[in-house]
C-alpha positions as CSV (number, residue, x, y, z in Angstrom):
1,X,62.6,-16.8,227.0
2,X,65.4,-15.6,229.2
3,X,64.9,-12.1,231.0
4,X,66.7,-9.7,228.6
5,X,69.6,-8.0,230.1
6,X,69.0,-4.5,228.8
7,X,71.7,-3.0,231.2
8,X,74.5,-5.1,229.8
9,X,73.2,-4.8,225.9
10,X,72.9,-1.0,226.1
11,X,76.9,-1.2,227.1
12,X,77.3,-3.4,224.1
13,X,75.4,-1.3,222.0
14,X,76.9,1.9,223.0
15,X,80.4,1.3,223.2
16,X,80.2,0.0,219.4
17,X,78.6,3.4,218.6
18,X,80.9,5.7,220.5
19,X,83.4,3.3,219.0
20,X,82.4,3.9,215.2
21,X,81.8,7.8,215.7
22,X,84.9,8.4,217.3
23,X,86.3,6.4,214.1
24,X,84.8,8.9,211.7
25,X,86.0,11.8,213.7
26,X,89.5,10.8,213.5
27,X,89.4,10.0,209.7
28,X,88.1,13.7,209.6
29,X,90.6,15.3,211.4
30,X,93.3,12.8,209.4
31,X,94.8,10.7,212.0
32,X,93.1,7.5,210.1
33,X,93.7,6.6,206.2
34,X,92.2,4.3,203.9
35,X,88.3,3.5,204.2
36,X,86.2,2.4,206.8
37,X,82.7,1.3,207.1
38,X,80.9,2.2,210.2
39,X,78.2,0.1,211.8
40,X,76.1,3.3,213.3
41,X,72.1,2.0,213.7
42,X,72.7,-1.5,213.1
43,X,74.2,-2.3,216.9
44,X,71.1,-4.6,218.2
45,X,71.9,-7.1,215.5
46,X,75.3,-8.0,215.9
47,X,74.5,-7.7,220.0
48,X,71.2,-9.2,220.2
49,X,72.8,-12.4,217.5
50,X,76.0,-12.9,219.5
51,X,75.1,-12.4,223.2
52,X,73.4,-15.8,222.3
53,X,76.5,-17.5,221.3
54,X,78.9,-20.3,222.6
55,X,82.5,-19.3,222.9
56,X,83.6,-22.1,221.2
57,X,81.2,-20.6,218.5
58,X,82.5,-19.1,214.9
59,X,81.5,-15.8,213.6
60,X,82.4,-14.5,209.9
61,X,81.6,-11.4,208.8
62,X,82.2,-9.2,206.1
63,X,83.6,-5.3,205.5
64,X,81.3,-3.6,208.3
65,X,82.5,-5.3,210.4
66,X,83.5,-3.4,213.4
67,X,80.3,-4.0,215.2
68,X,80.4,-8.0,215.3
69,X,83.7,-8.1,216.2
70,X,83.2,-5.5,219.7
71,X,80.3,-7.4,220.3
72,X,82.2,-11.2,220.3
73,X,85.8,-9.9,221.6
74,X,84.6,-6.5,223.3
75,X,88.3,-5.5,222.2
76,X,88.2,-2.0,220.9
77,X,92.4,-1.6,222.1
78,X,92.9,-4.3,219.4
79,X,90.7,-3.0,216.8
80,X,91.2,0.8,217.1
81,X,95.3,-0.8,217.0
82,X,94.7,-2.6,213.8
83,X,92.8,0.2,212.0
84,X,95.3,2.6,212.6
85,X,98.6,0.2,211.7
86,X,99.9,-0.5,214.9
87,X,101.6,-3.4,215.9
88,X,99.3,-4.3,218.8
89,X,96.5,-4.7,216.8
90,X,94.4,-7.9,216.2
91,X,96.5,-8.8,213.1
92,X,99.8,-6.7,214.2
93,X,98.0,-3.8,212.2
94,X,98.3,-5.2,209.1
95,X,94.7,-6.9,208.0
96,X,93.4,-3.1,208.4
97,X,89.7,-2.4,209.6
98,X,88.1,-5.1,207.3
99,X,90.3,-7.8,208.0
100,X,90.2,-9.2,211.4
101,X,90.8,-12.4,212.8
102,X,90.5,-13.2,216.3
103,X,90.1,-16.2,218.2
104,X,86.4,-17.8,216.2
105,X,86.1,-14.7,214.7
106,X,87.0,-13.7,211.2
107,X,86.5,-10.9,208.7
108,X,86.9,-10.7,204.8
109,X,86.1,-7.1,202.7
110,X,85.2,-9.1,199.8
111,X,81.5,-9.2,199.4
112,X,80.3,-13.3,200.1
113,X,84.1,-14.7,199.9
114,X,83.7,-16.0,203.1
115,X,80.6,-17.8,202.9
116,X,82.0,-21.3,201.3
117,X,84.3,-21.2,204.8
118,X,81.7,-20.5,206.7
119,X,80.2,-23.6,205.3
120,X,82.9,-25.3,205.5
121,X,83.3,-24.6,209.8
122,X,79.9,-25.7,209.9
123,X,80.5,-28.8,208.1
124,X,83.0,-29.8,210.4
125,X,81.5,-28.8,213.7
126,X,79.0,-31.2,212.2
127,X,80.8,-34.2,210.8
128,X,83.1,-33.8,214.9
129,X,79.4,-33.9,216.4
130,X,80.4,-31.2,218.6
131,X,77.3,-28.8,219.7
132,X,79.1,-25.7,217.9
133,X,77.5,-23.3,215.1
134,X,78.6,-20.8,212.8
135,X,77.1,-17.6,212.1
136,X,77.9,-15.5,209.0
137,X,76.7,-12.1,208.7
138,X,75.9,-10.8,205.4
139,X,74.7,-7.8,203.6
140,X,71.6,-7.4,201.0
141,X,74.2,-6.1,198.6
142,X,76.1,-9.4,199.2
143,X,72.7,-11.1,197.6
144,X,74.4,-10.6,193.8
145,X,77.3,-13.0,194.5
146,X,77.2,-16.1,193.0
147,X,79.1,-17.8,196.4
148,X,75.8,-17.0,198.3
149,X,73.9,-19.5,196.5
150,X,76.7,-21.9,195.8
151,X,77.0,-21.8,199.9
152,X,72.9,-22.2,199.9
153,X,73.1,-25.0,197.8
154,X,75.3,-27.1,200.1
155,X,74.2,-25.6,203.3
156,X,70.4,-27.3,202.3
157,X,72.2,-30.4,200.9
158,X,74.3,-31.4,203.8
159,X,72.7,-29.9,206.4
160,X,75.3,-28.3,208.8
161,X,74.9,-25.7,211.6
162,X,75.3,-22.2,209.8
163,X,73.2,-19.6,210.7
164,X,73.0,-16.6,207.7
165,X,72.2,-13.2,209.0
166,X,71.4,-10.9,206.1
167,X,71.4,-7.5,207.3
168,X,69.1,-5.4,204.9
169,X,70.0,-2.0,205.4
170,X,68.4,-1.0,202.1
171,X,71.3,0.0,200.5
172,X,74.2,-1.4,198.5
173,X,77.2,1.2,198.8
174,X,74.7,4.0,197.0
175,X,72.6,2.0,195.3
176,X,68.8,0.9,196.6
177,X,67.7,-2.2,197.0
178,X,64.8,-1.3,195.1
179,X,67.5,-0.8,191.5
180,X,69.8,-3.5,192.7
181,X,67.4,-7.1,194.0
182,X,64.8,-8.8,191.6
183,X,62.1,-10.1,193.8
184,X,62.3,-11.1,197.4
185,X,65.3,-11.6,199.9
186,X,63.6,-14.3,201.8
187,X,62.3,-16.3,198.4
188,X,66.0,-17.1,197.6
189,X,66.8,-19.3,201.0
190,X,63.7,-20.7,200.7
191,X,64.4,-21.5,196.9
192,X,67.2,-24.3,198.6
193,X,64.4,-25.2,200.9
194,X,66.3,-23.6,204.0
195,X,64.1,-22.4,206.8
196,X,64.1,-18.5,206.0
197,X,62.4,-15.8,208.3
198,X,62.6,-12.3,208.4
199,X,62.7,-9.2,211.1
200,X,60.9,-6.0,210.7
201,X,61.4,-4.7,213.9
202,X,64.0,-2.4,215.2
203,X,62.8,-3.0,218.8
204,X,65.9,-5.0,220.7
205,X,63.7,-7.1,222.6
206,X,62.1,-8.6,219.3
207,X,65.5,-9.0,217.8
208,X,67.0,-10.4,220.7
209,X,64.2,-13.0,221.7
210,X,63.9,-14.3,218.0
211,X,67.6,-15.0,218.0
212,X,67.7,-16.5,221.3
213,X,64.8,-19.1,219.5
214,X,66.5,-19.3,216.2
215,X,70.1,-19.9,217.4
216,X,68.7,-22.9,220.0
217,X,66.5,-24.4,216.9
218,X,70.4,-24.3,214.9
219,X,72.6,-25.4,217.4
220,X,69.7,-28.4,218.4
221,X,68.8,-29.7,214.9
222,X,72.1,-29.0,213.4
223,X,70.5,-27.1,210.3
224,X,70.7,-24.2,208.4
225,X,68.9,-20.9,208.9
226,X,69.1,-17.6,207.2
227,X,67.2,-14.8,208.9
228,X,66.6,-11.4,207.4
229,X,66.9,-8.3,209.9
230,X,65.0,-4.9,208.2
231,X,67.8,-2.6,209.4
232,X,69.3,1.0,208.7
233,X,72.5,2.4,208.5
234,X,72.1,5.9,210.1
235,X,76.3,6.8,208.7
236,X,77.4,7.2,205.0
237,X,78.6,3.6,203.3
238,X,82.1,4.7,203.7
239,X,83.6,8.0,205.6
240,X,82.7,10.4,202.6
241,X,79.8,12.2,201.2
242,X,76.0,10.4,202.4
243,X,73.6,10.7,198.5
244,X,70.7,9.6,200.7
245,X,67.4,11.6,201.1
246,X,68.2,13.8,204.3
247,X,64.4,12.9,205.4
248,X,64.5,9.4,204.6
249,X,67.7,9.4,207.2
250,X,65.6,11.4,209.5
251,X,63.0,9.0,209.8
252,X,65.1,6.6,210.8
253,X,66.9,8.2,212.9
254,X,63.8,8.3,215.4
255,X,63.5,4.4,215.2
256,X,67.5,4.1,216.3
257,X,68.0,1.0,218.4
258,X,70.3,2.8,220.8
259,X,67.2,5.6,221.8
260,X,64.7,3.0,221.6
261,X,66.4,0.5,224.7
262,X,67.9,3.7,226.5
263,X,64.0,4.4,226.8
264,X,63.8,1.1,228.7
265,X,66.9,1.6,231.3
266,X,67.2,4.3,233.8
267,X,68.7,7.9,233.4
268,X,71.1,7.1,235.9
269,X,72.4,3.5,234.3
270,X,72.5,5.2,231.0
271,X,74.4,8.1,232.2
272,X,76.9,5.9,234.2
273,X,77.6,3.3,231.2
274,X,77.9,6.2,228.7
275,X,80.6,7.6,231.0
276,X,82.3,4.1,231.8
277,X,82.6,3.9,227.8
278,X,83.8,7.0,227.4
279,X,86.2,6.6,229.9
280,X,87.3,3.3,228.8
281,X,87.4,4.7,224.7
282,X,89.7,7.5,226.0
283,X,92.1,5.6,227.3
284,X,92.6,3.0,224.9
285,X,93.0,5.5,222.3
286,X,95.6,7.0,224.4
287,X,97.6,4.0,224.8
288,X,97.1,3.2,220.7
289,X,98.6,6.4,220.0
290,X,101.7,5.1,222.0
291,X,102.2,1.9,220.1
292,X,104.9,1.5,217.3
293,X,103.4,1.0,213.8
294,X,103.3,-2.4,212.3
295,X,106.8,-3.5,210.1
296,X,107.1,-5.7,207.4
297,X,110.3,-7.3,206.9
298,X,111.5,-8.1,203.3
299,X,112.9,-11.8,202.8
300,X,116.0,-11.8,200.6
């Protein structure tokens, strides 16, 4: 195992969280519209998953998914840009904040559509016998789609590089998993005889060494994976009302990723990157706020 750069992860970690709070605050006080779905309490998956990848690797994710895409680009300019219209945004401002695409990176807000491309990379990173893999990142929500399994299906049958992270944060918009999944998560990968494992842990340094293994095994045996991360959303589904059980958010408020490795750094280096983010956040707002809003010209 490599030594776990806890420094650079927290910086990861923390500028996707100031990132997503500062979102909500400006949806409250107006200056956003539409819907947006934050990623607060679920930052050492997306960080722990992609500080293991390849450039020349592909990432797909879904409608939450702000905290992938800071994580692979580390371009909140462009995404801040994009959610609020603007025509320097990842898409020119007009994809929105569930729609992004960037370099190997690319989002859809329809739960599963994107897992038959997904497979579909993988397949050809496979079939060009390059050393690439794809990673898609789902939610357990996303477990009712019929494309999942259609994607399982082939996935097990030709045997390509896609890694499926399915990111149980125990809720499907309101609903619990417990009134919305028959049976077991990790039964249905294994169903398609694809290696399936799960996480329980919120601890960052479990996360982040059992992706380190599982994305090696992928990218070495050029076979498919799907890995179950126990998680928690500590913000609403969307920006409004949270029906939750204000204990049940409580308790797991206490096992939040972000206090949990700030434990492990210093005072000082956790002081210093929180202000460098802050910094950094402040003045890319600023310069947002300066950019003309995206145009769409009408062909006659």
């Amino acid at each position: 195992m490599k030594t776990i750069p806890y420094i650079q992860i927290y910086e990861k970690m923390y500028l996707i969280r100031a990132f997503e709070l500062r979102l909500l605050e400006l949806f409250s006080k107006g200056k956003l519209f539409g819907t947006t779905h934050t990623y607060v309490g679920q930052e050492s998956v997306a960080v722990s998953v992609i500080s293991h990848l390849h450039t020349s690797d592909t990432v797909f994710s879904n409608h939450r998914c702000h905290g992938h895409y800071l994580a692979k680009e580390d371009d909140p300019e462009g995404l801040l840009a994009e959610i609020m219209g603007r025509q320097g945004g990842v898409c020119s401002g007009r994809g929105g904040s569930q729609h992004l695409c960037r370099n190997n990176f690319f989002s859809n807000g329809i739960q599963g559509g994107f897992l038959p491309n997904a497979l579909g990379m993988a397949f050809a990173e496979k079939y060009n016998n390059t050393e690439n893999i794809v990673v898609a990142f789902i939610g357990d929500g996303t477990m009712g789609e019929g494309l999942v399994y259609e994607t399982l299906n082939l996935a097990s049958l030709w045997q390509v590089p896609l890694l499926i992270v399915v990111e149980n944060n125990k809720y499907a918009q309101t609903t619990p998993i417990e009134h919305n999944l028959a049976g077991s998560i990790i039964e249905r990968g294994r169903a398609f005889n694809i290696e399936t494992s799960e996480i329980e842990s919120n601890d960052i340094s479990d996360i982040y060494n059992k992706f380190e293994t599982l994305i090696n095994k992928v990218r070495t045996s050029k076979k498919p994976h799907m890995e179950i991360v126990h998680t928690y959303r500590l913000s609403a589904h969307s920006k409004g009302d949270d029906f939750r059980d204000k204990d049940e958010i409580e308790h797991w408020r206490k096992k939040d990723p972000l206090v949990h490795i700030r434990k492990i750094i210093s005072d000082n280096d956790a002081i210093e990157i929180e202000d460098k983010v802050n910094v950094r956040l402040k003045s890319v707002e600023d310069k947002v706020n300066k950019m003309p809003y995206s145009t769409i010209k009408l062909e006659t």
